[in-house]
Structures are given as structure tokens and as C-alpha cells.
C-alpha positions in Angstrom: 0.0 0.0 0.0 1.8 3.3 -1.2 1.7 6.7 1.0 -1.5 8.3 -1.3 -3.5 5.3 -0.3 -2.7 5.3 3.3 -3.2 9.0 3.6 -6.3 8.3 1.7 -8.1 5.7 3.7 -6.8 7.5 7.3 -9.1 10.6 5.9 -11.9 7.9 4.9 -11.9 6.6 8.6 -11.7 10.3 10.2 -14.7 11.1 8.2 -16.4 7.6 8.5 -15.6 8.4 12.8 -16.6 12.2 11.9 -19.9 11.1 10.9 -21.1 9.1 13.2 -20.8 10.8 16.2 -24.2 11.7 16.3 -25.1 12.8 20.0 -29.4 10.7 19.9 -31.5 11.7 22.6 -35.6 10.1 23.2 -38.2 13.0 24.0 -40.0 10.5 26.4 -36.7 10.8 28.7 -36.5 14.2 29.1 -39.6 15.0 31.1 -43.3 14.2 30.9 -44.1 17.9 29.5 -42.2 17.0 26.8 -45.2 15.9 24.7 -47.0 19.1 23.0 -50.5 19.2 21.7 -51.6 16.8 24.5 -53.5 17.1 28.1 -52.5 14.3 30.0 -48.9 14.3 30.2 -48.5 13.0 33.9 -50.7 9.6 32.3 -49.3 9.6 29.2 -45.2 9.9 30.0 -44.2 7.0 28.0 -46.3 7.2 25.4 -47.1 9.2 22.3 -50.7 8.1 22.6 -53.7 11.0 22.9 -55.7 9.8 25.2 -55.2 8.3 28.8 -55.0 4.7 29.5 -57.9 4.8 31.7 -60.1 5.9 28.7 -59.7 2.3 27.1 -62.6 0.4 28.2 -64.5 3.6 28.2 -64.5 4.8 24.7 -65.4 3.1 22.1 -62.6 0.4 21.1 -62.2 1.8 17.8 -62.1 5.5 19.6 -58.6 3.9 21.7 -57.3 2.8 18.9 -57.5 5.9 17.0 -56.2 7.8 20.2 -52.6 6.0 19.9 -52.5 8.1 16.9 -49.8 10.7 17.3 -52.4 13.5 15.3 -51.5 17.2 16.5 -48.6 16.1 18.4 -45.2 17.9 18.4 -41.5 18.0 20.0 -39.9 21.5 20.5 -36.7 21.5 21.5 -33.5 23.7 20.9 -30.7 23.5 19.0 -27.4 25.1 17.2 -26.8 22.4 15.0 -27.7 23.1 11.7 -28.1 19.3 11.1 -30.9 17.3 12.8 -31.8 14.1 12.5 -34.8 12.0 13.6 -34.8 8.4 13.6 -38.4 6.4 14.6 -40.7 3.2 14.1 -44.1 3.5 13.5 -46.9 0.9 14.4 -49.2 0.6 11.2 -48.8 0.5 7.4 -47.0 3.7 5.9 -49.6 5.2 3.8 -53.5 4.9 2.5 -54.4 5.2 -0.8 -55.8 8.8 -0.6 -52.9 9.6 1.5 -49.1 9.7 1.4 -46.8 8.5 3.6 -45.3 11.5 4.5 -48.8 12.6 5.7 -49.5 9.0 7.5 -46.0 8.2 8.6 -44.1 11.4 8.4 -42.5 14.5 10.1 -42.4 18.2 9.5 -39.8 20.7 11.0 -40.4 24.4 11.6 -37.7 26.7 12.9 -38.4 30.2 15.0 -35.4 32.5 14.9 -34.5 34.8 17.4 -36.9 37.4 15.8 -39.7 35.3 16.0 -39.7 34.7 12.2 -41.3 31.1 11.8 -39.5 29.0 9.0 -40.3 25.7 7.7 -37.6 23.4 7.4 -37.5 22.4 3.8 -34.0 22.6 2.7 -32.4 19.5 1.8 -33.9 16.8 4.0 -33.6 13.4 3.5 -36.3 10.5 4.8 -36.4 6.5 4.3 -39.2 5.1 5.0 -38.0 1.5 6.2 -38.0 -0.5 9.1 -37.1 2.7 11.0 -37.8 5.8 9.5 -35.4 8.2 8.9 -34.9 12.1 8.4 -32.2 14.2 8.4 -32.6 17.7 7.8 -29.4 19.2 6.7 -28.2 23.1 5.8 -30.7 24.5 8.7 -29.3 28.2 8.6 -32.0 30.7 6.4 -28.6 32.8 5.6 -28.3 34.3 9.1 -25.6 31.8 10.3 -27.0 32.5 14.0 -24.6 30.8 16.3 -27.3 30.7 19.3 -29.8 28.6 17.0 -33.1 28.1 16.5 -36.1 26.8 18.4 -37.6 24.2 16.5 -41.2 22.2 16.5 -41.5 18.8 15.0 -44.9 17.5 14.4 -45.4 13.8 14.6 -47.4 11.4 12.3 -51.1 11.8 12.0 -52.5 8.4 11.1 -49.9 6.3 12.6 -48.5 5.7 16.0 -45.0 6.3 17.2 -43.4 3.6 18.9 -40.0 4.7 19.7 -38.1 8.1 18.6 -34.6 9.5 18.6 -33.5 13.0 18.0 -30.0 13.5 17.0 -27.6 16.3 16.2 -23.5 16.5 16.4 -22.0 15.9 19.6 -20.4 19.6 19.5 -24.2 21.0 19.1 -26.4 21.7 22.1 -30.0 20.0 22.0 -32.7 21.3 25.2 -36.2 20.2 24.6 -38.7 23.1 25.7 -41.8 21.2 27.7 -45.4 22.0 27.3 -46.8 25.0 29.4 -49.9 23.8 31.0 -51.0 27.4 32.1 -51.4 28.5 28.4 -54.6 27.2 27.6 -55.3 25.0 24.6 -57.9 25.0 22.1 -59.5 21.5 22.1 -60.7 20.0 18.9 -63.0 17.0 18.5 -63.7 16.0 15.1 -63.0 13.4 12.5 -60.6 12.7 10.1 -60.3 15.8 9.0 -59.7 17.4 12.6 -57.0 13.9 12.1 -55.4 15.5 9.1 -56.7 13.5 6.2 -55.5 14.0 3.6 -52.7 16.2 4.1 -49.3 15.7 2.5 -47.0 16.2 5.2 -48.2 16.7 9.3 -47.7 20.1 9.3 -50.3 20.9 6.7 -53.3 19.6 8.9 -55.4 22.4 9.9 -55.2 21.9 13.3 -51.2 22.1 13.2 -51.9 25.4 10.9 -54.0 27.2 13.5 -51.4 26.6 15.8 -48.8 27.8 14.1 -50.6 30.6 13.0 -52.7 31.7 16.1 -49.9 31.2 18.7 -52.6 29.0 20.9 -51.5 25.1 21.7 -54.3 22.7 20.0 -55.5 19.6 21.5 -56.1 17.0 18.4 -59.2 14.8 19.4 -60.1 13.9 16.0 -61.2 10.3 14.9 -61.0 8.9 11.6 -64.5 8.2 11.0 -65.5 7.9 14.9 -66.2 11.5 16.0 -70.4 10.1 16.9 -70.6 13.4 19.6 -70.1 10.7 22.4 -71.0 11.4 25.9 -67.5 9.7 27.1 -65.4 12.2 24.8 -67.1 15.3 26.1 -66.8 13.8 29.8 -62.6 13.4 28.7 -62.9 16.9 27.4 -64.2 18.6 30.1 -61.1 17.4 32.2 -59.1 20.0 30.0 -59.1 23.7 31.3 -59.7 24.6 27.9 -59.4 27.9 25.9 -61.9 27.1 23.4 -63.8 23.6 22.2 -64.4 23.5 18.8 -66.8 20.5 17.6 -66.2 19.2 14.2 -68.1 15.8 14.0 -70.9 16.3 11.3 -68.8 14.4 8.4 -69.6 11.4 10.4 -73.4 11.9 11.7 -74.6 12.7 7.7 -76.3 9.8 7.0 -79.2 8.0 9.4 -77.1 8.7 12.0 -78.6 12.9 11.5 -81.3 12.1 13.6 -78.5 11.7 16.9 -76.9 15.2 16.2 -79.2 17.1 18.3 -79.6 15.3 21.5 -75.8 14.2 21.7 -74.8 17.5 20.9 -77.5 19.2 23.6 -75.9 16.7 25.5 -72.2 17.0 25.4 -72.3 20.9 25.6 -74.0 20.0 28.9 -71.2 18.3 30.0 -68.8 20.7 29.4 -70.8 23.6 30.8 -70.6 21.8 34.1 -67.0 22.3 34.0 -66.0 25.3 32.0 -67.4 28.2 30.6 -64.9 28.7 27.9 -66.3 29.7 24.2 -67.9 26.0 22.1 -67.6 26.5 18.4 -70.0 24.0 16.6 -68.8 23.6 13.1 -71.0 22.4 9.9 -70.1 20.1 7.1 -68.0 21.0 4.5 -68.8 20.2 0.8 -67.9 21.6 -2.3 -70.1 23.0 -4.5 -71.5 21.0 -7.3 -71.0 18.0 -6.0 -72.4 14.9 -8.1 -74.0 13.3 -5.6 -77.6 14.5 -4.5 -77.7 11.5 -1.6 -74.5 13.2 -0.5 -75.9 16.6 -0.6 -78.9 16.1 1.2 -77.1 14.1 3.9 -74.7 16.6 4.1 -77.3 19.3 4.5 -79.3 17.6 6.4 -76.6 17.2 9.0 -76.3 20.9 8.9 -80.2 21.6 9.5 -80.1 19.4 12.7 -77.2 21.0 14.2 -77.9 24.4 13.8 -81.6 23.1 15.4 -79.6 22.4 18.1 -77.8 25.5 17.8 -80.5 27.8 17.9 -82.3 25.9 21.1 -79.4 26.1 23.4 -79.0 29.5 22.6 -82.5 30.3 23.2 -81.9 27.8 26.5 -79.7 30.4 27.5 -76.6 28.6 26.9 -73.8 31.2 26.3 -70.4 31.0 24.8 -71.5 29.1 21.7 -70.6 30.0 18.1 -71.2 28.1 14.5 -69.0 28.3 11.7 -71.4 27.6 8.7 -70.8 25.4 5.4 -70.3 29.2 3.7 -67.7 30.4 6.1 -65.3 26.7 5.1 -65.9 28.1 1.7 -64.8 25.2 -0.1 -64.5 24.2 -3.9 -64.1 21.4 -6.2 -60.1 21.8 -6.2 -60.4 21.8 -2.1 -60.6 18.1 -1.8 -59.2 14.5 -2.8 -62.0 12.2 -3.4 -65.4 14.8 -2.7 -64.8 14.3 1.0 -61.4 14.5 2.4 -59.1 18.0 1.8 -56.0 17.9 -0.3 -53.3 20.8 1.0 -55.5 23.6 -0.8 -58.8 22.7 0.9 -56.3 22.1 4.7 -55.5 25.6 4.0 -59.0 27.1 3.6 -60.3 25.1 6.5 -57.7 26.8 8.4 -58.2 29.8 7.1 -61.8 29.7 8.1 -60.7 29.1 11.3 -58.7 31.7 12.0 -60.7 34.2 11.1 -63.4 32.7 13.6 -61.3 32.3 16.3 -59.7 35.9 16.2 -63.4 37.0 16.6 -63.9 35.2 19.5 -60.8 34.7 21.3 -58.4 38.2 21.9 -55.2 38.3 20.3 -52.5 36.3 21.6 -49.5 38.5 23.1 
């Protein structure tokens, strides 16, 4: 072996040794506030699950199962590196057939600079989607080179759930995870699997994780693909959460026979949380394009409508105060707004955050 190759293969092995030292760290060790976008941390410590494990054998067994669902869950957490990487496994299959993996399975990274300016983390990342799932976001500087970093959010799957996480950057990099503040009060969201994030193309295009982002307030995710029947157990979980705002988004699946439910469950469940909190309940109607094909559809869908707002209008006149209804107009949705005439592709996630925001400044005041 002659001096060139020698000298070549030390540098190999310095860089092979350079690369790999990779400082991982596991969110679940670092405190049980870790976990954003969630209310029962102290239950829920070593788990990326939604609800807590005394609510299986309550709900509905397809409600549990839903609940292990990492949906409007995130990690923030500090760092200098401008590398991060993220390495996971995952529970269930990768992706549906209306919705890709990186929507399903995947991640998204946002960065806040010291100016407050909110960034998504686009630039070169890398993800395999194997056995463990792997990203690496690389070149993480926006052209400011700030040495003292970024904080960062990283929002987890929303139709799979996490088993087991790592977050890793350069040994020579500081990484401090920021836990949840329980005294800022969350907006809670029950709905179904659009409130879940179908069909979004990446996690941090759900509308919930939008109207976080982009009204400052922490959002609870309790929405549940094709399960969100205004159930007196949810609302009895709900009202355990000192709660900002409720938002109910469940008419997508009480449209068909099961109409004739909305208004005593809903009645009902804004009962329940009455007796515990008097913060504003936004009842929200079904969302349809217009000129959709199918009449059945239509009249199902405004059907639905018809019963809530009958509901609407007699616990207002019931006295019930606090309670708000963003209408089928307001979502303002079209025929490029959705994937299949149901579900909203990123355009229609966008509107239906959109809508939202401009409700919730209305009702809530501004955020500081």
C-alpha cells in the first residue's frame, strides 16, 4: 500500500468516525411535558398516545385505537446544529391510498429565529421510510448563520403511531427540549378525520397544526377517523381539560341515518362541558364543495347541517352562552379543495384553516 493510499483511507476513517458521532437523545426521557398538543402528560409519559390509559374500556374500542395516533402532536426543542436528524418506528402501514406517507408516517420541521420569524424546514432533508424511519434535515441556517440557533417544532405522524423516537444532532451541538406549558390554555378540537389531518401531505399541513402555528394558541387534536359520533365519554374526557376554546367538528360522520342523533348528543355533550367550563364551544358544519355529483350526498350533508344548527339555535335560546357556528359558507370550499369529494387535499387544509382563523380571532383576543 503506497503513501497516497494510506493518507487516503486515514481521511476515509476520520470522516467515517466524523460522521457518526451523532449525540441521539428520546423526548419520552426528558420529562413528561415534553409531549406538546396533548393534556395528559403526567398519564401519558411514556407514550405518544392521545388519550389516557384509563379511557380504554370507556371509549369506544375503535375510539382507543384511533387515540394512539400521534395527530397534533409535536417536539420543541433547541438547538445550534444546523443538522438534525430523527430516527423512529411506526406501528401501522405507511400510507393509504388517498394519503401519502409523508402525511401517514411522516414529520415536519419548523424553525423560529431569534426574531420570531417562523420558518419551515425544507431545505435538503432526506427521509427512508423503512423498518425505521429516517430524516435528516441538513443546511438548517436561512442565511443568518446564528450561532445561538433556533427553536424548533417537529410535528409527529397523523395516522400512525409512534413507537420509539430519537433525536439526534453533532455531539459539538447543544440539544434542550422546551416542555409544554400547561397554564397556556389549549384550544380543544373534536372532530374526524379531518380534525385527524386526512388527507394532508405532510403533518404540518393539517389544519389543526396550521391554526397553531398561526394563532400562537396550543391545539388539542381529538379527532377520529371516521369515529367522531358526539359521544358522551369524549365530552366527559374533554371537560377534564381547562380549555381555551372547544371547537366541535363531527358532522362528516353523523350525515347519513345517524342525522337524527346530532341534536340530543350534541345538547348533551355541551351539557357536559358547561358543568366544568365556561370557555367559548364553536360547533362547526359540514364541509362540501359546490356541485358536488351526488344528491344522496348533498342532502345528507345538508341535512346534517339543518339538525345542528336546530340544536344551535335551542341552546342559545336555553340560555346557553359562549356558543358560536361556523357555517358550510364560512369553510368556503370548492371542487379543487378536496381528494375524493370528502377529504381535503393541501388547498382545501388551507381554507379550513383559514376559516378558522378568522373565527377564532373574533372570539378569542389576540395572543400576546
Amino acid at each position: 500500500m503506497n503513501r497516497k493510499t494510506i493518507i487516503g483511507f486515514l481521511v476515509t476513517l476520520v470522516c467515517l468516525g466524523a460522521a457518526a458521532q451523532t449525540r441521539w437523545q428520546n423526548p419520552l426521557e426528558a420529562g413528561e411535558n415534553t409531549i406538546h398538543g396533548r393534556w395528559w402528560n403526567s398519564e401519558l409519559k411514556d407514550t405518544y398516545h392521545r388519550l389516557p390509559p384509563r379511557a380504554e374500556g370507556v371509549v369506544r374500542g375503535a375510539v382507543w385505537n384511533l387515540s394512539k395516533q400521534a395527530a397534533g402532536l409535536s417536539v420543541c426543542f433547541h438547538t445550534n446544529s444546523p443538522s438534525i436528524k430523527v430516527r423512529y418506528t411506526v406501528t401501522g402501514g405507511r400510507s393509504m391510498f388517498h394519503m401519502p406517507s409523508t402525511g401517514v408516517s411522516g414529520l415536519d420541521l419548523y424553525a423560529t429565529d431569534a426574531k420570531g420569524q417562523l420558518r419551515w424546514c425544507a431545505s435538503r432533508f432526506n427521509v427512508s421510510f423503512k423498518d425505521t424511519i429516517n430524516y435528516d434535515f441538513k443546511d438548517i441556517t436561512y442565511f443568518t448563520g446564528e450561532e445561538q440557533g433556533y427553536d424548533f417544532e417537529l410535528f409527529l405522524p397523523l395516522y400512525n403511531e409512534v413507537s420509539w423516537m430519537e433525536i439526534g444532532v453533532p455531539e459539538d451541538r447543544e440539544l434542550q427540549f422546551i416542555p409544554s406549558n400547561k397554564e397556556d390554555k389549549p384550544i380543544v378540537v373534536y372532530g374526524t378525520s379531518i380534525a385527524q389531518g386526512a388527507c394532508a401531505s405532510r403533518t404540518g399541513m393539517a389544519w389543526t397544526n396550521i391554526v397553531h402555528r398561526e394563532s400562537g394558541y396550543p391545539v388539542i387534536n381529538l379527532g377520529f377517523s371516521g369515529n367522531a359520533l358526539i359521544e358522551e365519554e369524549l365530552f366527559r374526557f374533554m371537560a377534564e381539560i381547562d380549555a381555551r376554546m372547544f371547537i366541535l367538528d363531527c358532522l362528516p360522520n353523523m350525515s347519513t341515518e345517524r342525522s337524527e342523533l346530532i341534536y340530543d348528543r350534541l345538547l348533551k355533550g355541551v351539557d357536559i362541558l358547561r358543568e366544568h367550563s365556561q370557555a367559548p364551544i364553536l360547533l362547526v358544519e359540514h364541509d362540501y364543495a359546490n356541485g358536488i355529483s351526488s344528491k344522496q350526498a348533498l342532502d345528507w350533508y345538508t341535512n346534517s347541517n339543518k339538525e345542528q344548527r336546530r340544536a344551535y339555535e335551542a341552546m342559545k335560546a336555553n340560555g346557553v352562552k359562549g356558543l358560536y357556528l361556523l357555517t358550510h359558507k364560512e369553510l368556503n370550499f370548492t371542487q379543487d379543495s378536496m381528494v375524493e369529494g370528502l377529504h381535503p387535499n393541501d388547498l382545501g387544509m388551507r381554507q379550513y384553516a383559514d376559516a378558522y382563523l378568522r373565527k377564532i380571532s373574533k372570539i378569542l383576543p389576540k395572543k400576546r
